[in-house]
Kinemage of the C-alpha trace (Angstrom):
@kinemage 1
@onewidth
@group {chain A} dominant
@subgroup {mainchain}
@vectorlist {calphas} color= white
{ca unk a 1} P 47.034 63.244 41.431
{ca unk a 2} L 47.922 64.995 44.387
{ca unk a 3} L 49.737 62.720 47.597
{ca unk a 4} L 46.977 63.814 49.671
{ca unk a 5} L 44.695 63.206 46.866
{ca unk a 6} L 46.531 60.029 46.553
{ca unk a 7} L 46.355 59.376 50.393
{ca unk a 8} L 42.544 60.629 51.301
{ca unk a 9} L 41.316 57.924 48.630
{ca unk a 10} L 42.841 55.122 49.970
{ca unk a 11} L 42.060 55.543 53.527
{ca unk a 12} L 38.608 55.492 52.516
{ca unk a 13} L 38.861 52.680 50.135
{ca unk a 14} L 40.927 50.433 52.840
{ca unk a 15} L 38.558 51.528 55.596
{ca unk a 16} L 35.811 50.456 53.723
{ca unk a 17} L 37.491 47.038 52.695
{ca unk a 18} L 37.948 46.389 56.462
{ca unk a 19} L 34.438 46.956 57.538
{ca unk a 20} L 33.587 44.431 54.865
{ca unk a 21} L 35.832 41.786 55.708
{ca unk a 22} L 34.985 42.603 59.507
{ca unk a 23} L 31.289 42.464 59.169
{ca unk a 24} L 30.821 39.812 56.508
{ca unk a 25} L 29.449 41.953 53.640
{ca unk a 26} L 28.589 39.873 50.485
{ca unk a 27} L 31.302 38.699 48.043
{ca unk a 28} L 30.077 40.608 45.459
{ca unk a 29} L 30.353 44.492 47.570
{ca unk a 30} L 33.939 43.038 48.751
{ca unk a 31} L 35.366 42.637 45.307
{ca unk a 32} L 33.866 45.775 44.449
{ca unk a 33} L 35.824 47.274 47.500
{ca unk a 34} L 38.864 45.426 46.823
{ca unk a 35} L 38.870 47.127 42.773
{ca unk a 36} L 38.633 50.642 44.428
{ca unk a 37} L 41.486 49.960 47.209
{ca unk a 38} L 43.777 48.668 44.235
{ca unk a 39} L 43.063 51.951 42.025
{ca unk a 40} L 43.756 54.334 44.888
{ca unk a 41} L 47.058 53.039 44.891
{ca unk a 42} L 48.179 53.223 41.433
{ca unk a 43} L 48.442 57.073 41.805
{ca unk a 44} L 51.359 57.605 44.347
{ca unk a 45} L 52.568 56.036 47.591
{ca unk a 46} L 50.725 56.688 50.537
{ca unk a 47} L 52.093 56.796 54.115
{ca unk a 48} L 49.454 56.477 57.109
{ca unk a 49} L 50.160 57.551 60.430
{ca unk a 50} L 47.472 57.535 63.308
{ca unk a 51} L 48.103 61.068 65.674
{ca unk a 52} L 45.604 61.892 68.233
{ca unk a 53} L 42.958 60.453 66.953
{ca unk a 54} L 42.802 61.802 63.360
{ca unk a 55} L 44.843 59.726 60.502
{ca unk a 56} L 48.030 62.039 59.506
{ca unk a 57} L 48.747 61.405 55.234
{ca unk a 58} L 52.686 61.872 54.822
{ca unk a 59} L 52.486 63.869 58.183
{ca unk a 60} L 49.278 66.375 56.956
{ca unk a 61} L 45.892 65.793 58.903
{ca unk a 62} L 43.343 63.803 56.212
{ca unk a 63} L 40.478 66.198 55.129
{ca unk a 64} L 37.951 63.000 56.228
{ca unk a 65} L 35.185 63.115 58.611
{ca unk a 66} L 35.521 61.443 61.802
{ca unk a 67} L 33.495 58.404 61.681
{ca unk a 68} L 34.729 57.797 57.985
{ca unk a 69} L 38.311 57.450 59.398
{ca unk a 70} L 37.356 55.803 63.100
{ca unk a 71} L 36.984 52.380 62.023
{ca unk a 72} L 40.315 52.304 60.472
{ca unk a 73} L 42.192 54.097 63.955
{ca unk a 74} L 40.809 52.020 65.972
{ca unk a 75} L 41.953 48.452 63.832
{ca unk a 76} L 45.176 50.484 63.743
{ca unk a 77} L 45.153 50.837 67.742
{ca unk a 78} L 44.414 46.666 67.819
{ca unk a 79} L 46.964 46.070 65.942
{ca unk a 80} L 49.780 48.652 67.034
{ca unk a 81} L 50.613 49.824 63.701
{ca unk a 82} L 52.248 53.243 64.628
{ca unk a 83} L 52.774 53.763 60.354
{ca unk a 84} L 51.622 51.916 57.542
{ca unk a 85} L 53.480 52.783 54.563
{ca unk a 86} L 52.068 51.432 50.709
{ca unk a 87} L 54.552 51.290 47.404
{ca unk a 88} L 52.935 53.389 44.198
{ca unk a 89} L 51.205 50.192 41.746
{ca unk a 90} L 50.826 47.924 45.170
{ca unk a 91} L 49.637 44.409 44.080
{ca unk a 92} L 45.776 43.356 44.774
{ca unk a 93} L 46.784 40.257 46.707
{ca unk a 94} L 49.308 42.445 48.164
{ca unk a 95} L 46.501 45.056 49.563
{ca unk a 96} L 43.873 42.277 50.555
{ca unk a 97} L 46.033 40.883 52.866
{ca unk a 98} L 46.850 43.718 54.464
{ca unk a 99} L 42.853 44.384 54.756
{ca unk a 100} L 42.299 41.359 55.986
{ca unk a 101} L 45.340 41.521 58.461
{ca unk a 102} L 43.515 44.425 59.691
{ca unk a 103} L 40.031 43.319 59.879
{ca unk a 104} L 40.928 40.672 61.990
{ca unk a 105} L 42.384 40.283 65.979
{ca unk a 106} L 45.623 40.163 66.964
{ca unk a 107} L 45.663 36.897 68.718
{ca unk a 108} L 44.368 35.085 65.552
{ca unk a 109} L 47.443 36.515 63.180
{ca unk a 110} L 50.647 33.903 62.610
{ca unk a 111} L 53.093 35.571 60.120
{ca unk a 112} L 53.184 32.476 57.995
{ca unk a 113} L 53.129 32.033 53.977
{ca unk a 114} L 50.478 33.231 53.301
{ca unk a 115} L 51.501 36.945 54.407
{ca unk a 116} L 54.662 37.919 52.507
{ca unk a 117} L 53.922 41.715 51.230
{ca unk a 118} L 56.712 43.651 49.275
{ca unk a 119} L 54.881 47.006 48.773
{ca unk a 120} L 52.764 47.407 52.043
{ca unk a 121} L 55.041 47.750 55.238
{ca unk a 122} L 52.591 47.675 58.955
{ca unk a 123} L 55.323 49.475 61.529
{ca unk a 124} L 54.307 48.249 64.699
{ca unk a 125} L 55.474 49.178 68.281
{ca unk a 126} L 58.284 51.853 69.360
{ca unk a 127} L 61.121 52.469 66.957
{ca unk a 128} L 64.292 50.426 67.957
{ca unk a 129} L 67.884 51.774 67.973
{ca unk a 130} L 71.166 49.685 68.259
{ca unk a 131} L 73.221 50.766 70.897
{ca unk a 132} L 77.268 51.809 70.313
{ca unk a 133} L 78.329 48.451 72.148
{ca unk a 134} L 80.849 48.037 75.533
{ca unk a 135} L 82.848 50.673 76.604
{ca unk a 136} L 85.778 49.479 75.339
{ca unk a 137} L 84.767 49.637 71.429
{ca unk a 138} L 83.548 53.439 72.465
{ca unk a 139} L 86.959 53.924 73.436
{ca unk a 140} L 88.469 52.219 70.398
{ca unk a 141} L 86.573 54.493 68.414
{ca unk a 142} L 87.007 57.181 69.720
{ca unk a 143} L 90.718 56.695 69.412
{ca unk a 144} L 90.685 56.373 66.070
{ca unk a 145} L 88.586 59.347 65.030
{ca unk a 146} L 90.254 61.526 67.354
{ca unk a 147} L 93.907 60.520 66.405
{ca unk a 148} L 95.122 59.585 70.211
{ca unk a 149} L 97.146 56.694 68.954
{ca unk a 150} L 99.218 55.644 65.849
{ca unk a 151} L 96.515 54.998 63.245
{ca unk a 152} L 97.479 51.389 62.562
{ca unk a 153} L 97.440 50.647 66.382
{ca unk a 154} L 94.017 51.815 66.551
{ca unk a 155} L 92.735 49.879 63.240
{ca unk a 156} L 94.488 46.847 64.751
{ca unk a 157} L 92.389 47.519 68.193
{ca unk a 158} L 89.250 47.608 66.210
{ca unk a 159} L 89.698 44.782 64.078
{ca unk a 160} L 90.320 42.592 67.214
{ca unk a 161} L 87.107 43.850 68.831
{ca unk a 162} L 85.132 42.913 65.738
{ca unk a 163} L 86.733 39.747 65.357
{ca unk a 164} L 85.843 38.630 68.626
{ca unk a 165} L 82.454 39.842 68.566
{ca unk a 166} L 81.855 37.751 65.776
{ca unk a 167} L 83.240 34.757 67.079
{ca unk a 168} L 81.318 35.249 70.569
{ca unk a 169} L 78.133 35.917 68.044
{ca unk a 170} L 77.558 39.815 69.579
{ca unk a 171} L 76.459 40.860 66.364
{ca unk a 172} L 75.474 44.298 68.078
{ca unk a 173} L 78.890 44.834 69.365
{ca unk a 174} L 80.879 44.875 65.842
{ca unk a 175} L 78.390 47.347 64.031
{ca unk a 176} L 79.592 50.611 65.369
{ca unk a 177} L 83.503 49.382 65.285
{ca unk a 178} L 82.839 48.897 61.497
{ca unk a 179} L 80.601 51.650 60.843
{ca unk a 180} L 83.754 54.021 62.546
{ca unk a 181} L 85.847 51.914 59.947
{ca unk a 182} L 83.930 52.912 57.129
{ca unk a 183} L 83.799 57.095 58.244
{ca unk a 184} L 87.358 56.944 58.302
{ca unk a 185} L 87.945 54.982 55.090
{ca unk a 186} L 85.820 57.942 53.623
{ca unk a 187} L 87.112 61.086 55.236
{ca unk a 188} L 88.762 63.004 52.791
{ca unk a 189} L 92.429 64.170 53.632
{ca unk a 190} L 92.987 61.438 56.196
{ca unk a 191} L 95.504 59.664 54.153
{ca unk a 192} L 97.131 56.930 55.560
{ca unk a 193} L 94.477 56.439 58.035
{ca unk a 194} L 91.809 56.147 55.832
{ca unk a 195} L 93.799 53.830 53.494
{ca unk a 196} L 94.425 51.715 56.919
{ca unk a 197} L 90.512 51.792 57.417
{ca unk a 198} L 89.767 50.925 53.915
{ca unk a 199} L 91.855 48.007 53.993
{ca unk a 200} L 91.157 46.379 57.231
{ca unk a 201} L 86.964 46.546 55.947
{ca unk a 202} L 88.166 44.737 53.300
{ca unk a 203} L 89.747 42.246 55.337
{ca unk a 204} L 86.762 41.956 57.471
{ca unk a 205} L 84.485 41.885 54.666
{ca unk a 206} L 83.426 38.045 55.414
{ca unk a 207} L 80.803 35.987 55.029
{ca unk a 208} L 80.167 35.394 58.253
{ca unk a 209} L 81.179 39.046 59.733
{ca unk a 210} L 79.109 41.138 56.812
{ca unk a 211} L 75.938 38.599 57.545
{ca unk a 212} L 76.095 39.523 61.328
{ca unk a 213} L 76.630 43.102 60.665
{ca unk a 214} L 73.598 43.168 58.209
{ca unk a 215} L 71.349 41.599 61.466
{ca unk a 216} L 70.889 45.612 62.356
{ca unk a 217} L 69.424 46.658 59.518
{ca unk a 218} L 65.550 46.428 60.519
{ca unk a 219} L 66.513 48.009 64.087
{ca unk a 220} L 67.531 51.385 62.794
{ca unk a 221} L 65.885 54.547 61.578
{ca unk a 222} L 68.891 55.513 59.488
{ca unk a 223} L 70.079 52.926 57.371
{ca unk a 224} L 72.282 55.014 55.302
{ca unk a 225} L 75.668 54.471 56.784
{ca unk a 226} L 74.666 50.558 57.319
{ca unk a 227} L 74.493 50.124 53.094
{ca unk a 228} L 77.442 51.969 53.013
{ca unk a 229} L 79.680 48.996 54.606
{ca unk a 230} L 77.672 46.762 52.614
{ca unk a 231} L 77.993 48.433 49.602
{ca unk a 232} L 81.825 48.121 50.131
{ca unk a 233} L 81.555 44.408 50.457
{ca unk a 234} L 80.080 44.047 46.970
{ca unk a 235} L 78.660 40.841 46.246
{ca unk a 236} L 79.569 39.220 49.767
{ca unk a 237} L 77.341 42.012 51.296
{ca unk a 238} L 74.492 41.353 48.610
{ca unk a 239} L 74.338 37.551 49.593
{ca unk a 240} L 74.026 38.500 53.141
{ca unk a 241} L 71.291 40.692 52.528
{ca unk a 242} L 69.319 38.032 50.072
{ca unk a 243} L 70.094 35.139 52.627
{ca unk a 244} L 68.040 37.325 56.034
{ca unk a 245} L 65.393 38.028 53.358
{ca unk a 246} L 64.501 34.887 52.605
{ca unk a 247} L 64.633 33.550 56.406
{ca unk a 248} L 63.016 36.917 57.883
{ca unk a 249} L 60.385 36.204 59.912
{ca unk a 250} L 58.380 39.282 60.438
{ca unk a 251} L 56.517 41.848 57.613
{ca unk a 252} L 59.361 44.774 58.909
{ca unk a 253} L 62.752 42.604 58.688
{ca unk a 254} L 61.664 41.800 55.070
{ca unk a 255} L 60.744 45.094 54.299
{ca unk a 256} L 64.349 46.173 55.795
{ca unk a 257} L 65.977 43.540 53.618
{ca unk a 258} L 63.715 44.372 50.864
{ca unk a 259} L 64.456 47.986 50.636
{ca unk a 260} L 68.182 47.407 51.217
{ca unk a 261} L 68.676 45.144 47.987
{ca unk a 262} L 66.669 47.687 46.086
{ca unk a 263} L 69.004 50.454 47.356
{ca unk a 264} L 71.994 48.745 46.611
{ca unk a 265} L 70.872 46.817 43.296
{ca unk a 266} L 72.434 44.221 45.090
{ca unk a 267} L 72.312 40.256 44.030
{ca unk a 268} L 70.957 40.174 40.616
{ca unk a 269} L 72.339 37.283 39.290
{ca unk a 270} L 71.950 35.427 42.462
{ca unk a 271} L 67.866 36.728 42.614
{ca unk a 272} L 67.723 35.897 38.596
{ca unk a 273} L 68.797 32.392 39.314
{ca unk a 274} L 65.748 32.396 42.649
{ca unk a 275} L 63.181 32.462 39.977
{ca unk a 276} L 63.887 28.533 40.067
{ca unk a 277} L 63.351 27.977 43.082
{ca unk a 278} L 61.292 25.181 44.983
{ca unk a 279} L 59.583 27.501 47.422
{ca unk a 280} L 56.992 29.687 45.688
{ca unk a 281} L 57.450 32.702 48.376
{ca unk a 282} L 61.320 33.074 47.596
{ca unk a 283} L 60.452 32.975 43.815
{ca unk a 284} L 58.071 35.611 44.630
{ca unk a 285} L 60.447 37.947 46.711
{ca unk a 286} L 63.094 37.499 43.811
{ca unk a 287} L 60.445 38.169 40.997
{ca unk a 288} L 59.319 41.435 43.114
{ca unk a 289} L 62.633 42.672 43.775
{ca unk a 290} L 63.937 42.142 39.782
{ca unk a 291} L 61.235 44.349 39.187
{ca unk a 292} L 61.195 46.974 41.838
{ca unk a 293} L 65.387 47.590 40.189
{ca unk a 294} L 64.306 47.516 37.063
{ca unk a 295} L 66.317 44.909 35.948
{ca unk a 296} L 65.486 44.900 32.474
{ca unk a 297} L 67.811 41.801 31.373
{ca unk a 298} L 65.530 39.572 34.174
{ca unk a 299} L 62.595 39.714 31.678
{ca unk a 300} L 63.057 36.544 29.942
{ca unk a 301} L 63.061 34.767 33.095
{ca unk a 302} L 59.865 36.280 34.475
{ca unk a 303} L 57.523 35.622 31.621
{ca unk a 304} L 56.946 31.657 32.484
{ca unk a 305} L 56.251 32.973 36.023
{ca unk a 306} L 52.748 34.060 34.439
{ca unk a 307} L 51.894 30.412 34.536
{ca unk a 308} L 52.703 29.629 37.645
{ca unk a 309} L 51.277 27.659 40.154
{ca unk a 310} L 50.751 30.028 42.856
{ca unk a 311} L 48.929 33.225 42.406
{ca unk a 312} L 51.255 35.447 44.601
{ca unk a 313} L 53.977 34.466 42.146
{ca unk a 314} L 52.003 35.207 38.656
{ca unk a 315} L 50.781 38.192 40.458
{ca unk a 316} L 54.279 39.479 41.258
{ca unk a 317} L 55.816 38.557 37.980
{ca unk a 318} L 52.839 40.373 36.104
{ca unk a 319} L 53.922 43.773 38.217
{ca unk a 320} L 57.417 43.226 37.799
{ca unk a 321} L 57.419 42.624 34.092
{ca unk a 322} L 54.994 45.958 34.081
{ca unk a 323} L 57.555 47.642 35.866
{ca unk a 324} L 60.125 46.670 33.353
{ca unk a 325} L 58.281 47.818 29.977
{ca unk a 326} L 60.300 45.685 27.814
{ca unk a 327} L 59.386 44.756 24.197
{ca unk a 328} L 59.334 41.439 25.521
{ca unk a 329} L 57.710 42.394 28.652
{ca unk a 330} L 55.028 44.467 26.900
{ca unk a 331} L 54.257 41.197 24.946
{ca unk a 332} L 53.551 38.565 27.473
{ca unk a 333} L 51.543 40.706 29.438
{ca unk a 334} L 49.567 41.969 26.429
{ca unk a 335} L 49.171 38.157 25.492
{ca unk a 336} L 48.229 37.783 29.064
{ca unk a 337} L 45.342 40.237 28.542
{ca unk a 338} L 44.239 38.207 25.023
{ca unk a 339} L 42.332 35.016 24.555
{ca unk a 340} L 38.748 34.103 22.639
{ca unk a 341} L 36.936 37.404 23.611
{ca unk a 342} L 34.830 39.298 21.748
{ca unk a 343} L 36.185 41.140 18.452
{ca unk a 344} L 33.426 43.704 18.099
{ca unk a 345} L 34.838 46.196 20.606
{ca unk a 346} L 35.448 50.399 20.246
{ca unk a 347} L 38.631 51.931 19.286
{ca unk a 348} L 41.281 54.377 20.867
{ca unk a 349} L 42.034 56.867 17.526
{ca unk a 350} L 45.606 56.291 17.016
{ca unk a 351} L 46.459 52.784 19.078
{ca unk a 352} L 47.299 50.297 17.027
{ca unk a 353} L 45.523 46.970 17.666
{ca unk a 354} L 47.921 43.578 17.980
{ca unk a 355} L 45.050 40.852 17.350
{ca unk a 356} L 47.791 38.574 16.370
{ca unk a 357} L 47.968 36.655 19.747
{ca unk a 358} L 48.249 32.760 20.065
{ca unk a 359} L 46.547 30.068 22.004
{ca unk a 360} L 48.687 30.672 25.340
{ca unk a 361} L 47.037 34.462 25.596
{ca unk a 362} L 43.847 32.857 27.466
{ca unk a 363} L 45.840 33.184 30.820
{ca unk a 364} L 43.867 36.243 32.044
{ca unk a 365} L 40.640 35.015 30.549
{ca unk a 366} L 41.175 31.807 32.687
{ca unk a 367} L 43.126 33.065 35.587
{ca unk a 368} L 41.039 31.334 38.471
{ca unk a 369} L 42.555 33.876 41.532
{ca unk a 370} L 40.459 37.366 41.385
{ca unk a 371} L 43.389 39.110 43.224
{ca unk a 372} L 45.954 38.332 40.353
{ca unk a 373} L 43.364 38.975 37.336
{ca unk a 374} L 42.724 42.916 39.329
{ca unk a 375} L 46.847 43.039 39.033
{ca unk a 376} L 47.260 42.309 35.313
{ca unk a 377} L 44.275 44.631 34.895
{ca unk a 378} L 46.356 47.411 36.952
{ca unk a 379} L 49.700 46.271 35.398
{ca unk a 380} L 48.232 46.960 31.842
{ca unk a 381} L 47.582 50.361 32.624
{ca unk a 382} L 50.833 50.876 34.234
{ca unk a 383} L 52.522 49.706 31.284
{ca unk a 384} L 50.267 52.171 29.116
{ca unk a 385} L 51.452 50.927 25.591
{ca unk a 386} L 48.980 50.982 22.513
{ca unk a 387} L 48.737 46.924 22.952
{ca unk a 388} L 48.148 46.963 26.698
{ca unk a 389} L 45.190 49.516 25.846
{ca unk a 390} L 43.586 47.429 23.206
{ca unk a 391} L 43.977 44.504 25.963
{ca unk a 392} L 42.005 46.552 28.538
{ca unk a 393} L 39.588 47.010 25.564
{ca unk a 394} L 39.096 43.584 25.212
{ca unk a 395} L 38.574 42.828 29.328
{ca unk a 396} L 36.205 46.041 29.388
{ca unk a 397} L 33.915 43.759 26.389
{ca unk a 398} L 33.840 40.575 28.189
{ca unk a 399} L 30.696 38.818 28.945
{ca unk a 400} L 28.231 39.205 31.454
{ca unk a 401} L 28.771 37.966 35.136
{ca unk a 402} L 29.103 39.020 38.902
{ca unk a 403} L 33.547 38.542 38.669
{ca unk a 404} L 33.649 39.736 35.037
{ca unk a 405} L 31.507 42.758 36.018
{ca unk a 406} L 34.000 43.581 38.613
{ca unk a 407} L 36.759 43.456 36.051
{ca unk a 408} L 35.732 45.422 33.698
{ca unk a 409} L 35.316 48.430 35.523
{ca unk a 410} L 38.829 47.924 37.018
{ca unk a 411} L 39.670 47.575 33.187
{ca unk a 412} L 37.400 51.107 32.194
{ca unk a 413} L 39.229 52.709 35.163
{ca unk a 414} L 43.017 50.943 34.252
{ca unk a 415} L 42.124 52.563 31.051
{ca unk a 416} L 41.140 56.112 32.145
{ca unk a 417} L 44.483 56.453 34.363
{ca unk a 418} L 46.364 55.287 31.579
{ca unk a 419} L 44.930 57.572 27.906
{ca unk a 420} L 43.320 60.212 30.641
{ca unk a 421} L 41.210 62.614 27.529
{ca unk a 422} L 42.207 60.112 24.664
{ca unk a 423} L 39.754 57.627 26.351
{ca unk a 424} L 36.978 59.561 26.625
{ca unk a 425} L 35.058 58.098 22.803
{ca unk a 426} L 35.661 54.417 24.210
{ca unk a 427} L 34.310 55.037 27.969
{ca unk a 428} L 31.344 57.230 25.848
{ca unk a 429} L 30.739 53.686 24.347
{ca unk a 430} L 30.164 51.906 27.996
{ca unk a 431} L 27.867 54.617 29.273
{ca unk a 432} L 25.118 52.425 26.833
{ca unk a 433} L 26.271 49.341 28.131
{ca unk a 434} L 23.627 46.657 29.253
{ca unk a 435} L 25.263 46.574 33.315
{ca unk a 436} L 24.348 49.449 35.526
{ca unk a 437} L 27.753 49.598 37.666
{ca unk a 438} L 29.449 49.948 33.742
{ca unk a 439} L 27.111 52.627 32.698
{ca unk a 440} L 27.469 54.453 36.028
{ca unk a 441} L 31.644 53.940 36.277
{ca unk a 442} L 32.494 55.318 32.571
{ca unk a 443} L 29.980 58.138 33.365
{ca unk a 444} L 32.199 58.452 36.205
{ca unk a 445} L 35.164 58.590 34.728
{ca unk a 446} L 34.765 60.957 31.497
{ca unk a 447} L 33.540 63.680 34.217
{ca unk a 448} L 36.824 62.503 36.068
{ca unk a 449} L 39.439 62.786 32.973
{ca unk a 450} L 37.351 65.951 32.100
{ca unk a 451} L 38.571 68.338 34.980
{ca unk a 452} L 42.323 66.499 34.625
């Protein structure tokens, strides 16, 4: 699908969710609205920015008529979100909160545990730049780049200015000493400057210094030549970013610190070893982040994080190990789809079936948060394999009921997005089925996969 495809469906979708939530619709219509908001954003990423009162998608003008798009401006204009900005294969829970974030005020909002989202970043406010620091680093700088002085004289004149900064705790003031550091140290053809540079990073490449320096991160538009320095200080530079992560306290320095680790692949170990943890919101940022690198040799540890207690945390391990597509990936989460459903359900020509599935595969069956059942739905389609589609089978047969209703269109549409034409003879099956909202969504959807 198209981006502004992509992005025209899920400002309706989230507009819609918010009027809900705002206006106390029944439970029933707001699941219903939360199923759609989670499909529109397994296509592609979408990036929202309000501009003159019309709702720009990746810096285009939506196609949308006014008053379909007005609600959603003017929760935007409550809450000052200049951008929001949602991650392809976003997480249900991930995508109610932010609804719900923007159905409600302002005043009534605390950014406490229960708001931690990985693949939905709210910009709020005026963008924020650091500033180059006192005159005299300027002039230190400048020194060094222009070659006024003997090289090492200048590298020692920097390194003093950064050490005291540090020690005074003027985090701002040692970031553009460093980041002049770094240029040099990568300049090619400067020789025994740049090997002067190189070394005195290294020197400076402390705990304490590197942690400081990484403070700027969520101030600046270009982050670039920030992960550089940190990319220099390996893994001392990788703990600094996990360590602001896990004690940021607003949705944009996480996203900062989120975004940095995934840039840099930075941490694993340290984030493999986080799955452990007391706290279930820093075993969900690790679980998120393992998946969001791909780091394939994390699955192992991820599985028992299906069984969690807290549903953010099953939630986030289910899209991470979707993310990863391991064999042993692809078999918890197909076991996560199993359990005692029905057996007399249509067949996919040419997907194998994997009945062969224990008494632990009830998890989805049983799963009692609606939010994390919609993401294993959405993570089975992601993942796409011939098991995963006889799983979304299974769901799509389930018995009757308001929740399990809700699910298994979410399953006929996981299923659609996943087999596009090759699905067409099972959804033909559900256009006879018993529910109206089944009948009417594979109707839907074999006229959708049709023009594909």
């Amino acid at each position: 699908m198209h981006a502004s495809q992509s992005s025209v469906g899920f400002t309706t979708a989230l507009s819609r969710m918010v009027l809900m939530l705002r206006y106390g619709a029944e439970s029933s219509e707001q699941r219903e609205a939360l199923r759609a908001l989670v499909l529109s954003a397994q296509d592609s990423a979408v990036e929202l920015e309000p501009s003159g009162g019309e709702m720009l998608g990746s810096g285009r003008t939506l196609p949308l008529r006014r008053e379909s798009v007005e609600p959603l401006l003017e929760r935007f204009a409550a809450h000052g979100v200049r951008k929001l900005v949602v991650r392809r294969g976003a997480m249900a829970g991930e995508l109610a909160d932010l609804a719900r974030i923007l159905a409600g005020e302002p005043e009534e909002l605390a950014d406490d545990d229960g708001v931690r989202m990985w693949n939905v970043q709210l910009v709020r406010g005026p963008e924020a730049e650091v500033g180059v620091g006192d005159e005299q680093s300027r002039a230190a700088i400048a020194s060094l780049e222009n070659g006024d002085e003997d090289a090492a004289t200048a590298v020692a004149t920097i390194e003093k200015l950064v050490q005291a900064a540090s020690e005074a705790g003027r985090a701002e003031s040692l970031v553009e000493p460093m980041l002049a550091l770094d240029r040099c140290a990568s300049a090619r053809g400067s020789g025994e400057r740049a090997a002067l540079c190189a070394a005195a990073l290294d020197e400076m490449s402390t705990p304490a210094i590197i942690r400081q320096f990484a403070q700027s991160l969520p101030l600046r538009s270009d982050r670039a030549p920030l992960l550089l320095v940190l990319k220099r200080s390996g893994d001392v530079g990788a703990h600094a970013l996990i360590a602001h992560l896990m004690a940021a306290e607003t949705l944009e320095e996480r996203r900062a610190y989120f975004d940095s680790i995934v840039a840099l692949r930075a941490g694993i170990p340290r984030l493999v070893d986080a799955l452990g943890h007391p706290q279930w919101y820093i075993v969900r940022n690790a679980a998120a982040l393992l998946g969001e690198m791909r780091v394939v040799e994390a699955d192992e540890a991820l599985v028992p994080l299906l069984v969690h207690p807290h549903a953010r945390v099953r939630e986030a391990a289910a899209a991470a190990l979707s993310r990863l597509g391991t064999e042993t990936a692809r078999a918890a989460l197909s076991e996560l789809a199993g359990g005692a459903l029905t057996d007399s359900r249509p067949r996919i020509a040419g997907v194998e079936d994997d009945t062969n599935v224990g008494p632990s595969a009830r998890t989805l069956e049983s799963e009692p948060d609606n939010d994390v059942r919609l993401g294993i739905i959405a993570a089975l389609g992601r993942l796409a394999t011939p098991a995963a589609v006889q799983r979304l089978i299974r769901v799509c047969t389930t018995s009757a009921g308001d929740t399990a209703t809700t699910l298994r269109v979410a399953a006929l549409e996981a299923l659609a997005a996943s087999r596009g034409g090759a699905s067409v003879p099972v959804l033909r099956e559900f256009t006879r089925d018993e529910h109206p909202e089944v009948r009417d969504a594979a109707r839907r959807l074999i006229a959708g996969v049709a023009v594909q």
